[in-house]
PDB file with SEQRES, HELIX, SHEET and CRYST1 records, atoms N, CA, C and O in Angstrom:
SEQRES   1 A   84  UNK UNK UNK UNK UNK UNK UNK UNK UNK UNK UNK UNK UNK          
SEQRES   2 A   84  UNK UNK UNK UNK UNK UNK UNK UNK UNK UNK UNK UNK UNK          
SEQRES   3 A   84  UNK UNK UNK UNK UNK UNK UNK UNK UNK UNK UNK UNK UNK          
SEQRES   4 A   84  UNK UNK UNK UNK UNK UNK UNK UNK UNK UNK UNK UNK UNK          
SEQRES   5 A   84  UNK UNK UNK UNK UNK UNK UNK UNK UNK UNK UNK UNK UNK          
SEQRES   6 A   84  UNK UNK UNK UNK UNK UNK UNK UNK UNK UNK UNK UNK UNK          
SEQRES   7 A   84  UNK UNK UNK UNK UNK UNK                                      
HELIX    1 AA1 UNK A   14  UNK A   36  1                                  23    
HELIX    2 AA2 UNK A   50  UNK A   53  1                                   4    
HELIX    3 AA3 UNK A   55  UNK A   83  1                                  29    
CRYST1    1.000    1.000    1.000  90.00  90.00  90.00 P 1           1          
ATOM      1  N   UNK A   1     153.881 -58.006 -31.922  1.00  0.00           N  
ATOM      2  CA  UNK A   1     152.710 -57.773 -31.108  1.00  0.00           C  
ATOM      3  C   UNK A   1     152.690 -56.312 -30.674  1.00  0.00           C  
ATOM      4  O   UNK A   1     153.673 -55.744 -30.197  1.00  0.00           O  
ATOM      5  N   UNK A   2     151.382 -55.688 -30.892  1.00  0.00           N  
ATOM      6  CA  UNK A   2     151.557 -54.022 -30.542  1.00  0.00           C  
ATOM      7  C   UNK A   2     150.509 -54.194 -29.012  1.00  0.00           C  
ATOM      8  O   UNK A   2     149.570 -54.927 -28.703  1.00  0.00           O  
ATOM      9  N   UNK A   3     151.273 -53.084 -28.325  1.00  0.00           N  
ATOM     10  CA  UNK A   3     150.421 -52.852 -27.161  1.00  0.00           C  
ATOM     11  C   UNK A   3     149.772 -51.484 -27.384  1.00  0.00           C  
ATOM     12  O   UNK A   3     150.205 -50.331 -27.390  1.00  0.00           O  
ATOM     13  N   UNK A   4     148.412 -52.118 -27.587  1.00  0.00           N  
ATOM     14  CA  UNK A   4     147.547 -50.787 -27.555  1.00  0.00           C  
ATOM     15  C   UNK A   4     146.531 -50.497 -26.770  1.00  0.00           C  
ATOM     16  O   UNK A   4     145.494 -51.150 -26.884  1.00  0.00           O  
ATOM     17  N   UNK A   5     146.676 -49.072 -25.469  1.00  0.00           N  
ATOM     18  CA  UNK A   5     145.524 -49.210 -24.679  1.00  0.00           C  
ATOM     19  C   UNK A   5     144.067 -48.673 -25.143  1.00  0.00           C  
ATOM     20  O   UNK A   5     143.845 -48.025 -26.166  1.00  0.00           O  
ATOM     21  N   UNK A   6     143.283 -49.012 -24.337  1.00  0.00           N  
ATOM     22  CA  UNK A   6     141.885 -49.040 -24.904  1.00  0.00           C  
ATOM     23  C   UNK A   6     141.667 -47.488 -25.050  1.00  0.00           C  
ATOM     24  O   UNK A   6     142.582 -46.835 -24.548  1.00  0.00           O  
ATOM     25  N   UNK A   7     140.940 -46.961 -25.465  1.00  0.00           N  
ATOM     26  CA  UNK A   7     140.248 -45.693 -25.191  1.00  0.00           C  
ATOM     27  C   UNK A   7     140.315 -44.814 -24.123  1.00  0.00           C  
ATOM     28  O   UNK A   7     140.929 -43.749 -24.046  1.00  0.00           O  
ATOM     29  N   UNK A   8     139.429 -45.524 -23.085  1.00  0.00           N  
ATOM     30  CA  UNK A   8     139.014 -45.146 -21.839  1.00  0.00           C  
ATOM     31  C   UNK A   8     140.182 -45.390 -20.743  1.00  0.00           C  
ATOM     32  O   UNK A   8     140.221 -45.154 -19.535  1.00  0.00           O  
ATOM     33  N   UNK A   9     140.872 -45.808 -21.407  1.00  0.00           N  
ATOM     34  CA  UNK A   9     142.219 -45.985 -20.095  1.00  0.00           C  
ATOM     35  C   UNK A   9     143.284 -44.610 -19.886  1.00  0.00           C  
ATOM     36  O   UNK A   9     143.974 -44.310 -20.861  1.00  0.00           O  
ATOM     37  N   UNK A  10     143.380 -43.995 -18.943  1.00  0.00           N  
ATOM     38  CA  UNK A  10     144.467 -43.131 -18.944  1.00  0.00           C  
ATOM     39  C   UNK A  10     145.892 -43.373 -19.040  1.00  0.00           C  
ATOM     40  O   UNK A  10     146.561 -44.077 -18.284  1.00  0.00           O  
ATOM     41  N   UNK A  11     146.281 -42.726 -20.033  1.00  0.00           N  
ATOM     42  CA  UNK A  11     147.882 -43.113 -20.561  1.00  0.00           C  
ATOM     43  C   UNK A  11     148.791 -42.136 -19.252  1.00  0.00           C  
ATOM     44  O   UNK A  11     148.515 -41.136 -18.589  1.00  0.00           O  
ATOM     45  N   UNK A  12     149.702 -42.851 -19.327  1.00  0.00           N  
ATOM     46  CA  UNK A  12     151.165 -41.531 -18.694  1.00  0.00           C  
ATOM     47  C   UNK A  12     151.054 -40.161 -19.428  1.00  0.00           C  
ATOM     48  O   UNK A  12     151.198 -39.965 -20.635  1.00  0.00           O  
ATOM     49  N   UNK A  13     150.770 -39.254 -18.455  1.00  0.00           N  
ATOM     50  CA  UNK A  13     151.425 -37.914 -19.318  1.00  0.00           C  
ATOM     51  C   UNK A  13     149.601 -37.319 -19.521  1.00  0.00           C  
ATOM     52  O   UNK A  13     149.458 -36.098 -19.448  1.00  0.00           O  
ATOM     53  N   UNK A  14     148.866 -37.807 -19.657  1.00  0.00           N  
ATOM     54  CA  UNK A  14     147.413 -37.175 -19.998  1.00  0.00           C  
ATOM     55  C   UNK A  14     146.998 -36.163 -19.004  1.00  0.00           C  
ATOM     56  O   UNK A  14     146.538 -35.053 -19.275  1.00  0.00           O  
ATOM     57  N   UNK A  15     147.246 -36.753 -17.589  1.00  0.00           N  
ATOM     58  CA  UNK A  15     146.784 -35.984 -16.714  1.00  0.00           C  
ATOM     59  C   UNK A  15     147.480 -34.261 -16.871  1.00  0.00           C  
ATOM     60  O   UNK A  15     146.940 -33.176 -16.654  1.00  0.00           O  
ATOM     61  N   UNK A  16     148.453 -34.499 -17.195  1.00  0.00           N  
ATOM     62  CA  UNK A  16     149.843 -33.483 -17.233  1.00  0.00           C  
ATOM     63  C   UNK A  16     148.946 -32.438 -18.149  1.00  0.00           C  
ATOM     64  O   UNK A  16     148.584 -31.299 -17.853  1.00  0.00           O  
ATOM     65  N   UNK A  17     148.672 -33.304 -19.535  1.00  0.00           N  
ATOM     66  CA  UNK A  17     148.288 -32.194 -20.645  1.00  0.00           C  
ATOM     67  C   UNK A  17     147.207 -31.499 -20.758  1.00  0.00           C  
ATOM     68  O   UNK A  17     147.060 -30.445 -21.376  1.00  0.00           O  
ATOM     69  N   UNK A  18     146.032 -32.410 -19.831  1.00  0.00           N  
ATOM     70  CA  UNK A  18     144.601 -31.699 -19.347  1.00  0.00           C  
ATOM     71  C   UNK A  18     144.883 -30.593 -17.859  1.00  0.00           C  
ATOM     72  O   UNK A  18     144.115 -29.717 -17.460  1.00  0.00           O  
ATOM     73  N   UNK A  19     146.250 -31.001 -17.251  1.00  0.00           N  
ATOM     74  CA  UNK A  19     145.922 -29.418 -16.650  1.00  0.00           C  
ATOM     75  C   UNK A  19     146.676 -28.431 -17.400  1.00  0.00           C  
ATOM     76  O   UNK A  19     146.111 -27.347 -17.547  1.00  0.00           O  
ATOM     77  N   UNK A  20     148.093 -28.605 -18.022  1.00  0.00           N  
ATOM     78  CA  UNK A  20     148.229 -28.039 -19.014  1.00  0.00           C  
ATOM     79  C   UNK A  20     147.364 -26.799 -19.775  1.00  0.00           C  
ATOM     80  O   UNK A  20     147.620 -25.596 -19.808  1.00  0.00           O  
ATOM     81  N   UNK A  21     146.274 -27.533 -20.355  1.00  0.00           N  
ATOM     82  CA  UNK A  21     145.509 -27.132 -21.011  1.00  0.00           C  
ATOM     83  C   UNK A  21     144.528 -26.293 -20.306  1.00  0.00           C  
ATOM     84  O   UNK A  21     144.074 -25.426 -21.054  1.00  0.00           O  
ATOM     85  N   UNK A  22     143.938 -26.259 -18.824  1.00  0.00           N  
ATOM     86  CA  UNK A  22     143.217 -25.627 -17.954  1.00  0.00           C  
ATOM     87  C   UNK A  22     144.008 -24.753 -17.996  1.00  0.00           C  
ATOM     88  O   UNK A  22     143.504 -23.710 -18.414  1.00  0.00           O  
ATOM     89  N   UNK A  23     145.506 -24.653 -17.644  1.00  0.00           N  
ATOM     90  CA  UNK A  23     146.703 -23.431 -17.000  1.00  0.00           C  
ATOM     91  C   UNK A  23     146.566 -22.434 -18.274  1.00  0.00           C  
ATOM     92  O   UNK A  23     146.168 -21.283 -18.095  1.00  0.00           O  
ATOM     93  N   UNK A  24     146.876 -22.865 -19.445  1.00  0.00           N  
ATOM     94  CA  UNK A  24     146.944 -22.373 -20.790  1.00  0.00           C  
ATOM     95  C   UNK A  24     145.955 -21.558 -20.789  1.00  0.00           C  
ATOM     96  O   UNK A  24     146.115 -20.338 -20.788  1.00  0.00           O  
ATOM     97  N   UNK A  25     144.496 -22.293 -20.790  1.00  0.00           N  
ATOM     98  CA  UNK A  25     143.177 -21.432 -20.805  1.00  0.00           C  
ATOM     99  C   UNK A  25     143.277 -20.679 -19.946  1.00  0.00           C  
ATOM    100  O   UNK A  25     143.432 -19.637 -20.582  1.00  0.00           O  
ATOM    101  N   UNK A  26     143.317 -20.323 -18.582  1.00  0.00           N  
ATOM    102  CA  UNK A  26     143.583 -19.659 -18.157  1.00  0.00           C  
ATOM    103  C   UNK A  26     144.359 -18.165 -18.070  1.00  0.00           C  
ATOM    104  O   UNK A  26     143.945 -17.058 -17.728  1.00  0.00           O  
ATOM    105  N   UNK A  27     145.521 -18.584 -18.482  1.00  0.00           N  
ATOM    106  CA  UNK A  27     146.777 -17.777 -18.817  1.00  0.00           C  
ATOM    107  C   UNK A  27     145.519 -16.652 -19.938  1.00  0.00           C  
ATOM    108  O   UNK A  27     145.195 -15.506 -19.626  1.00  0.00           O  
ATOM    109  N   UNK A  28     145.040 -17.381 -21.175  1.00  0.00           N  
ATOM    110  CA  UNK A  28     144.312 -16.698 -22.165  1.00  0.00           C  
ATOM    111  C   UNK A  28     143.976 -15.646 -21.840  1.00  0.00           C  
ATOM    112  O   UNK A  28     144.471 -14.555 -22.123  1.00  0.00           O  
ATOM    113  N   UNK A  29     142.450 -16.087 -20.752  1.00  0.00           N  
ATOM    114  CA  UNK A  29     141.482 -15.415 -20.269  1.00  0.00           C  
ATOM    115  C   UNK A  29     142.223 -14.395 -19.910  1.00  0.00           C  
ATOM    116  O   UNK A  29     142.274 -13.424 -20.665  1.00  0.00           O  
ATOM    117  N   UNK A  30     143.126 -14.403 -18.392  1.00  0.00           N  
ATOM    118  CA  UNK A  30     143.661 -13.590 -18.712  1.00  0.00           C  
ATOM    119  C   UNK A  30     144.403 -12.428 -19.137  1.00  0.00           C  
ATOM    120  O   UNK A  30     144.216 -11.353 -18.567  1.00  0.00           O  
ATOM    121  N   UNK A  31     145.366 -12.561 -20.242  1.00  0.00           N  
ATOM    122  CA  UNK A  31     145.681 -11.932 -21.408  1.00  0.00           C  
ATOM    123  C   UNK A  31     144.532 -11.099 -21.884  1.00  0.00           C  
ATOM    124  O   UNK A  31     144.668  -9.882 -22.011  1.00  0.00           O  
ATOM    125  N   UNK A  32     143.198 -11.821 -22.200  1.00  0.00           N  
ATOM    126  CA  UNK A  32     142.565 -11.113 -23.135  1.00  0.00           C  
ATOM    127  C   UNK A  32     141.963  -9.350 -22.228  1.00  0.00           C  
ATOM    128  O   UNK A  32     141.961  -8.167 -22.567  1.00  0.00           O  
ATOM    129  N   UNK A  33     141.391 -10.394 -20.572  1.00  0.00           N  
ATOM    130  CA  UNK A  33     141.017  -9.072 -19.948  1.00  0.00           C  
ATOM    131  C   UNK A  33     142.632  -8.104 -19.253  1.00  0.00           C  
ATOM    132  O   UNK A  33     142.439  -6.956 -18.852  1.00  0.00           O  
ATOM    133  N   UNK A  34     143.837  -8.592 -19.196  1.00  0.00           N  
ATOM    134  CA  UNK A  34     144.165  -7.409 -18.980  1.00  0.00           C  
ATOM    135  C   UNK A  34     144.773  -6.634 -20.241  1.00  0.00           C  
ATOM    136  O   UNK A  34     145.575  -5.704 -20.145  1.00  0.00           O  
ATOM    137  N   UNK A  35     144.328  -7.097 -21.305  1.00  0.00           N  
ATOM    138  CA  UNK A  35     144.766  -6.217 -22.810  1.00  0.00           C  
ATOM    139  C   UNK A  35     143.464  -5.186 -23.252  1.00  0.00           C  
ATOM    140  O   UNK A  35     143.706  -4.231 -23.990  1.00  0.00           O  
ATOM    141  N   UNK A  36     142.193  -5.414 -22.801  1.00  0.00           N  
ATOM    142  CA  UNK A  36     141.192  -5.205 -22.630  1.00  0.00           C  
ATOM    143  C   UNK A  36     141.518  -3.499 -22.357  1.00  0.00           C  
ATOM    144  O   UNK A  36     141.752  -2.713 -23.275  1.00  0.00           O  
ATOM    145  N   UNK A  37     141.479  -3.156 -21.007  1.00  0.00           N  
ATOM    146  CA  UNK A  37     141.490  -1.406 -21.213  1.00  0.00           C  
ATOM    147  C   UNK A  37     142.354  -0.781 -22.153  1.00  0.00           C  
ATOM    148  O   UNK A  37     142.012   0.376 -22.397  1.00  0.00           O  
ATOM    149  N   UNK A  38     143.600  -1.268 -22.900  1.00  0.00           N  
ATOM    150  CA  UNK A  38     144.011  -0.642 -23.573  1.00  0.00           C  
ATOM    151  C   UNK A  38     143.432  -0.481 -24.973  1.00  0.00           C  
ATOM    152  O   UNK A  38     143.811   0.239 -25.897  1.00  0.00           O  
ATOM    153  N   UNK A  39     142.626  -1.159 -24.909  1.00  0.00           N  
ATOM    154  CA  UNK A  39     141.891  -1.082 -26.447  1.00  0.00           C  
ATOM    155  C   UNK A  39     140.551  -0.572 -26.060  1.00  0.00           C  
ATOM    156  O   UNK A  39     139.710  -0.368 -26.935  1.00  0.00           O  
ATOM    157  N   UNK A  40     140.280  -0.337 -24.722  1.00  0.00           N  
ATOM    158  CA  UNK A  40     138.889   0.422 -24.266  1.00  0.00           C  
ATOM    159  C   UNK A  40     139.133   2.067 -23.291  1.00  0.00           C  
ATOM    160  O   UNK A  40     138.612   2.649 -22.339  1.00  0.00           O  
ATOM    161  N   UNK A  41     139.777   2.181 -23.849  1.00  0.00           N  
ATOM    162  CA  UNK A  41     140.933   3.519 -22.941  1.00  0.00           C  
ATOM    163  C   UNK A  41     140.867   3.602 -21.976  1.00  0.00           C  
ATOM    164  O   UNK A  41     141.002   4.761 -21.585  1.00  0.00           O  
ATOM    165  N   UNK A  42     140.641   2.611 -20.955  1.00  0.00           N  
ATOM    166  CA  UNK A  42     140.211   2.978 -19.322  1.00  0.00           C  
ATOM    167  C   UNK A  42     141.924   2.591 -18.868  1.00  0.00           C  
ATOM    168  O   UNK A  42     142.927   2.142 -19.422  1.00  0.00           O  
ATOM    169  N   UNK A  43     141.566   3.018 -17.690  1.00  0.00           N  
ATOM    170  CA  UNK A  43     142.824   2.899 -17.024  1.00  0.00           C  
ATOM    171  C   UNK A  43     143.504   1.380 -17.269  1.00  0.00           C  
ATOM    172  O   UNK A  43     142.732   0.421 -17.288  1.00  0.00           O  
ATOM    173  N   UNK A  44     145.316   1.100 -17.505  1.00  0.00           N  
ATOM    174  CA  UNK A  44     145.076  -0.517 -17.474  1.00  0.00           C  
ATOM    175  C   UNK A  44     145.272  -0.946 -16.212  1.00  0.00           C  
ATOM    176  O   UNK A  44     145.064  -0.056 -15.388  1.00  0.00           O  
ATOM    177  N   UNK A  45     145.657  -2.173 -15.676  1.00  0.00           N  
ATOM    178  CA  UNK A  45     145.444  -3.075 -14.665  1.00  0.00           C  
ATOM    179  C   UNK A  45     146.821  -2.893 -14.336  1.00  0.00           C  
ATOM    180  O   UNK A  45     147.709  -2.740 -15.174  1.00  0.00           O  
ATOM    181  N   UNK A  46     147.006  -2.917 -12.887  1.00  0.00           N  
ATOM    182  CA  UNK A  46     148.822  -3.037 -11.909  1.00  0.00           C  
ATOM    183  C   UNK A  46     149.182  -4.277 -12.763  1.00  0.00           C  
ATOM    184  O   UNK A  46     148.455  -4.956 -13.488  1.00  0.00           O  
ATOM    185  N   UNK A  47     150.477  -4.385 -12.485  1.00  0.00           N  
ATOM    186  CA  UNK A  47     151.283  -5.152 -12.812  1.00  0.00           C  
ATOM    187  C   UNK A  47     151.238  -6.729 -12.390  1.00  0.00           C  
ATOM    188  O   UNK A  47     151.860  -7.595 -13.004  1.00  0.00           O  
ATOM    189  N   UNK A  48     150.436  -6.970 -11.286  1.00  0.00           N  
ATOM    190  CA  UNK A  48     150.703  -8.479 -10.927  1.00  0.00           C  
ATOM    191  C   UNK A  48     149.322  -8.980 -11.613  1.00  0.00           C  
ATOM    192  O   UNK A  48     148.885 -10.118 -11.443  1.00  0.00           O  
ATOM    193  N   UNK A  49     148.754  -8.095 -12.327  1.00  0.00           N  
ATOM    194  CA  UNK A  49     147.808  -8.875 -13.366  1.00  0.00           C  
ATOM    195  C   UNK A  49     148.043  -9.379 -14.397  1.00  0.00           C  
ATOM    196  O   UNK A  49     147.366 -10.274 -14.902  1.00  0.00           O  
ATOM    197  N   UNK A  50     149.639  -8.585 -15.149  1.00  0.00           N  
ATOM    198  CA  UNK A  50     150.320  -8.952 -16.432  1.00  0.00           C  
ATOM    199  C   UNK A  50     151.033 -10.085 -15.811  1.00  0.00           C  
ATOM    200  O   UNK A  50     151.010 -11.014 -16.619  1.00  0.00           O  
ATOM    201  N   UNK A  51     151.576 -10.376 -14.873  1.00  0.00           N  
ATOM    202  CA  UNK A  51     152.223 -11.816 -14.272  1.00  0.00           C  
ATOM    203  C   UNK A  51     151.369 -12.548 -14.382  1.00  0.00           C  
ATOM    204  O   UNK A  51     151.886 -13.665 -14.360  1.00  0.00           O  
ATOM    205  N   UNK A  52     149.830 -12.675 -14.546  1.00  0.00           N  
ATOM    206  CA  UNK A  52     148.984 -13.765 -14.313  1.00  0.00           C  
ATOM    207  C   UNK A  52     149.220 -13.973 -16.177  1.00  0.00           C  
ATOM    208  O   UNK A  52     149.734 -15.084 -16.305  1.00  0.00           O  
ATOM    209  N   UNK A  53     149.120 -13.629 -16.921  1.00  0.00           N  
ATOM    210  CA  UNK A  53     149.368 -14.012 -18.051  1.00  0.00           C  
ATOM    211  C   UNK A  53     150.236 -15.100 -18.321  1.00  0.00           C  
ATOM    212  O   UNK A  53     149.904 -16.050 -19.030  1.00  0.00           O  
ATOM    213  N   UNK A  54     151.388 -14.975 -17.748  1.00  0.00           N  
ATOM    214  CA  UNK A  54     152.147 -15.821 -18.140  1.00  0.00           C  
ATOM    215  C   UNK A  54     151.971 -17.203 -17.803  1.00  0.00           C  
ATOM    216  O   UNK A  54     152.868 -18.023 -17.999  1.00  0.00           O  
ATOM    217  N   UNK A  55     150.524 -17.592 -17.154  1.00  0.00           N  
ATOM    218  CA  UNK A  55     150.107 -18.797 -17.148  1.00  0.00           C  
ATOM    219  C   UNK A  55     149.905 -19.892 -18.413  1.00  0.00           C  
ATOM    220  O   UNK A  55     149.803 -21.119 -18.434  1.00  0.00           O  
ATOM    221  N   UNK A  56     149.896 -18.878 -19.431  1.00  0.00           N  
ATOM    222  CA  UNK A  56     150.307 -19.234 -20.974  1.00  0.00           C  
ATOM    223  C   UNK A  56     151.382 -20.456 -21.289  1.00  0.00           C  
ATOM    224  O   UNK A  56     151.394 -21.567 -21.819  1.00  0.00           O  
ATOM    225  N   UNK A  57     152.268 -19.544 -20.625  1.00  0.00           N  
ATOM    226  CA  UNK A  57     153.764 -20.611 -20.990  1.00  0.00           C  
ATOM    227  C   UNK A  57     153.703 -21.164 -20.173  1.00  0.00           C  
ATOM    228  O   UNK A  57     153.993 -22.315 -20.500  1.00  0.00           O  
ATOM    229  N   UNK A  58     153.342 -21.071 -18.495  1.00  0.00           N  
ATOM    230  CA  UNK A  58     153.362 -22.299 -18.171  1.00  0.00           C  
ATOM    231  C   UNK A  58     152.104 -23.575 -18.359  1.00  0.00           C  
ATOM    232  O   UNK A  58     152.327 -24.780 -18.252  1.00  0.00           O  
ATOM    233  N   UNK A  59     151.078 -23.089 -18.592  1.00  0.00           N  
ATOM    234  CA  UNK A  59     150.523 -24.125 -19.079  1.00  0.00           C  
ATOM    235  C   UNK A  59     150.992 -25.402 -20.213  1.00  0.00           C  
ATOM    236  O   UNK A  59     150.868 -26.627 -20.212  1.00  0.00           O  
ATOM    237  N   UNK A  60     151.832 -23.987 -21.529  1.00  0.00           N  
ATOM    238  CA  UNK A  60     152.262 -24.793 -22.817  1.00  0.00           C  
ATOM    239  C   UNK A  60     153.236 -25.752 -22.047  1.00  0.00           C  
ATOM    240  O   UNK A  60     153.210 -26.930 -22.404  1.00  0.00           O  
ATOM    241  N   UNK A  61     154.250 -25.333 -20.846  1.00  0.00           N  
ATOM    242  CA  UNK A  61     154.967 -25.796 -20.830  1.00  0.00           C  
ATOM    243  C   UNK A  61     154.572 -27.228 -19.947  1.00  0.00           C  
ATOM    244  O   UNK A  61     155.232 -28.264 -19.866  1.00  0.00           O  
ATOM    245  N   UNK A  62     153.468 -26.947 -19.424  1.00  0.00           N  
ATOM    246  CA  UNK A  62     153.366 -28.758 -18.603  1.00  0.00           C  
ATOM    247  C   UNK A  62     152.496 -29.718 -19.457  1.00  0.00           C  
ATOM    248  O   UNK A  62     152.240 -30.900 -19.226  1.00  0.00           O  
ATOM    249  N   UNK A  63     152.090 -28.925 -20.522  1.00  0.00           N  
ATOM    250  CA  UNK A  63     151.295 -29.830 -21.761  1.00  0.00           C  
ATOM    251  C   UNK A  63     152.473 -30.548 -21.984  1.00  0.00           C  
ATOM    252  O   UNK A  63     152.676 -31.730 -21.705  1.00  0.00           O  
ATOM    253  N   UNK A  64     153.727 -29.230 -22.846  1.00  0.00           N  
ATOM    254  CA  UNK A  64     154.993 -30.341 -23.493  1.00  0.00           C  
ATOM    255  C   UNK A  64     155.464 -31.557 -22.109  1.00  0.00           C  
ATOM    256  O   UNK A  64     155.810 -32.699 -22.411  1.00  0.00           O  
ATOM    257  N   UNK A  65     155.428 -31.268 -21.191  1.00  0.00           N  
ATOM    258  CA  UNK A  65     155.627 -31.876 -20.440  1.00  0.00           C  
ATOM    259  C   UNK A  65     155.191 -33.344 -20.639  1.00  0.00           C  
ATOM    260  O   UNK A  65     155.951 -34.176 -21.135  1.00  0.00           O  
ATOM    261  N   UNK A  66     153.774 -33.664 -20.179  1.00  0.00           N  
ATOM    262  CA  UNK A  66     152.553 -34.476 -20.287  1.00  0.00           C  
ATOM    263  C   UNK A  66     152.932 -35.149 -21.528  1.00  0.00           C  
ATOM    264  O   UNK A  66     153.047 -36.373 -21.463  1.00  0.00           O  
ATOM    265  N   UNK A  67     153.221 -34.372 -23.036  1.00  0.00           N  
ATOM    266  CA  UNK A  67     153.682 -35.161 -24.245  1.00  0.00           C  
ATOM    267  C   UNK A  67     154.321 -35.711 -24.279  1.00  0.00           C  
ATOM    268  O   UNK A  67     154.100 -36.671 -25.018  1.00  0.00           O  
ATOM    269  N   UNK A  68     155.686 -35.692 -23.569  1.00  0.00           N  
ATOM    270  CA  UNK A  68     157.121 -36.154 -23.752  1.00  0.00           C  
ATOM    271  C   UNK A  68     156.666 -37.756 -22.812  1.00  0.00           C  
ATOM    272  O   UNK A  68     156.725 -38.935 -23.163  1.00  0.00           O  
ATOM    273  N   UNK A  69     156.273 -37.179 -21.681  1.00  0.00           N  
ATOM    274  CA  UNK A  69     156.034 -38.420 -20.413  1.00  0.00           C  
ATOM    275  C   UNK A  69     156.083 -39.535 -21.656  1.00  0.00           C  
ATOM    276  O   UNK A  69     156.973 -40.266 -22.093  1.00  0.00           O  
ATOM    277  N   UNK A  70     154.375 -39.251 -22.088  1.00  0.00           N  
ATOM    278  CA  UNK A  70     153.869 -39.731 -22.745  1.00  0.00           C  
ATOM    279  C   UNK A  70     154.003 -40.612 -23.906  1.00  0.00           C  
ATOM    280  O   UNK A  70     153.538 -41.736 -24.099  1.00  0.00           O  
ATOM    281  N   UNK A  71     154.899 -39.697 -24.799  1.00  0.00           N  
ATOM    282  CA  UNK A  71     156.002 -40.869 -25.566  1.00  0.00           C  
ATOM    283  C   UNK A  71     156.641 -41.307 -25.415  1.00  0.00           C  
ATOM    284  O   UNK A  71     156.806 -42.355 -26.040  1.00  0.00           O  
ATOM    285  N   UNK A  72     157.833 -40.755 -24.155  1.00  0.00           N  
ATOM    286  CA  UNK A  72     158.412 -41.869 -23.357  1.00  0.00           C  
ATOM    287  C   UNK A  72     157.779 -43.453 -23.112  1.00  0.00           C  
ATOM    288  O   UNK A  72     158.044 -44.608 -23.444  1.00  0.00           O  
ATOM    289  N   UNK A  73     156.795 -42.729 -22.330  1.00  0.00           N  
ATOM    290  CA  UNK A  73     156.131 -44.222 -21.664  1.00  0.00           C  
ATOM    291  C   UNK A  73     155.719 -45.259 -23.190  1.00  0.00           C  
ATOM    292  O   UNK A  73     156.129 -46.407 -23.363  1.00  0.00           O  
ATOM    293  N   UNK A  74     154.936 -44.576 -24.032  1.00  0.00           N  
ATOM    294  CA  UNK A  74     155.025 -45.354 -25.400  1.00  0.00           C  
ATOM    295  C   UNK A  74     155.964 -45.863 -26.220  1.00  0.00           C  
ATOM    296  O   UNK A  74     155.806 -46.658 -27.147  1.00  0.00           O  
ATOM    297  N   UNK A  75     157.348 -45.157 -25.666  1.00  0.00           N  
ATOM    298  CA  UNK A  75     158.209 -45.820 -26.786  1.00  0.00           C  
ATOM    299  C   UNK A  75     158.819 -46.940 -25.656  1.00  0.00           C  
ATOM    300  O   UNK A  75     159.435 -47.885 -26.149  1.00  0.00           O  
ATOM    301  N   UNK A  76     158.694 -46.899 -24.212  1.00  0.00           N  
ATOM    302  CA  UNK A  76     158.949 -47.924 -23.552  1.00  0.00           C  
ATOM    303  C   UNK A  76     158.042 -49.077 -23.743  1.00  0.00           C  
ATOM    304  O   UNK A  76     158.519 -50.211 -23.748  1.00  0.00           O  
ATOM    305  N   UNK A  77     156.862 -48.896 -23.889  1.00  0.00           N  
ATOM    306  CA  UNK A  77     156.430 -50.232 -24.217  1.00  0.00           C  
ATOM    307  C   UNK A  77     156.571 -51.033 -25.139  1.00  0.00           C  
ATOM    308  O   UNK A  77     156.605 -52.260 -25.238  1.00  0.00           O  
ATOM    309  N   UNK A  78     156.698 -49.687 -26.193  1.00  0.00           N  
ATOM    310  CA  UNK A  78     157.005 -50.641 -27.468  1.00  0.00           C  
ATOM    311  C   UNK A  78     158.485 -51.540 -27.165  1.00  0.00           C  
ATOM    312  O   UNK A  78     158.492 -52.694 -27.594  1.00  0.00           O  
ATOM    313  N   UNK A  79     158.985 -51.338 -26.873  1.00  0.00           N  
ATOM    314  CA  UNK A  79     160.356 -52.156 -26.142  1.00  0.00           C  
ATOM    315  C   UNK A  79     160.167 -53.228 -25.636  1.00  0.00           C  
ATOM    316  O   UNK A  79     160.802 -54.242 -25.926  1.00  0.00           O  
ATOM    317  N   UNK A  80     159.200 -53.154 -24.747  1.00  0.00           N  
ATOM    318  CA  UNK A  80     159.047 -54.285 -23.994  1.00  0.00           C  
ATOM    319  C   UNK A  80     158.642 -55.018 -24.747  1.00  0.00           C  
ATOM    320  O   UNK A  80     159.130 -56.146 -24.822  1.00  0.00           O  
ATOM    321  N   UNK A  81     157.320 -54.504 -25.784  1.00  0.00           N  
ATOM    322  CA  UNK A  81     156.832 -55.993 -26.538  1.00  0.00           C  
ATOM    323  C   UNK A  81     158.153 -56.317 -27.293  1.00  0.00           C  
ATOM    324  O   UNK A  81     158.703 -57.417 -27.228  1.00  0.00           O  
ATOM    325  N   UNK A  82     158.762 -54.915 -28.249  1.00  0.00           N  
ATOM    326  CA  UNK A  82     159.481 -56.297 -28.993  1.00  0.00           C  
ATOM    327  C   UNK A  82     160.370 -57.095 -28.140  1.00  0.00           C  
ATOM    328  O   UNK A  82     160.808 -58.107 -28.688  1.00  0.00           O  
ATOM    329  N   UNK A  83     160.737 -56.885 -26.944  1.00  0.00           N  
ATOM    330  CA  UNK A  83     161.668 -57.869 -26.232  1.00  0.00           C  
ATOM    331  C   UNK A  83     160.990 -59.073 -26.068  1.00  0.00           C  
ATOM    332  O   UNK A  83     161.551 -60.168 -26.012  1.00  0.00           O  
ATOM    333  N   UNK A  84     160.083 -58.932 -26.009  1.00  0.00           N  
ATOM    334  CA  UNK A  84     159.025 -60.363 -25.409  1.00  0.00           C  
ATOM    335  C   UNK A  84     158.973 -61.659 -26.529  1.00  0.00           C  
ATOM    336  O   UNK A  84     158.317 -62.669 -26.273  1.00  0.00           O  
TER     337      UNK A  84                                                      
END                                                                             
């Protein structure tokens, strides 16, 4: 017997990978504007603007996060059914 949730149901770990994915986008944006004056010769941006970049990795990193939950929680169920 497989346990499979519907569509519309939120799994473990989803919430994780949709902010994930906001942090990530973020991180982008960004990257792109403080890489921006150096390819437009204006002055570039202080330094605690290149720290906002690294919202990158942490985004990637609470996505992997959100994934792992996620198969966790899936490979626990699958357990349970076959125990059942």
């Amino acid at each position: 017997m497989t346990v499979t949730p519907l569509p519309d149901d939120a799994r473990s770990g989803d919430g994780l990978v949709k902010a994930g994915g906001i942090v990530f986008i973020a991180g982008a944006v960004a990257t792109l504007v403080t890489m921006a004056p150096l390819f437009l010769g204006t002055d570039p941006f202080p330094s605690y603007a290149w720290a906002v970049c690294m919202l990158m990795g942490v985004g990637f990193a609470i996505s992997a996060a959100g994934v792992f939950r996620s198969a966790a929680a899936q490979r626990k169920a699958a357990r349970a059914s076959q125990a059942a």
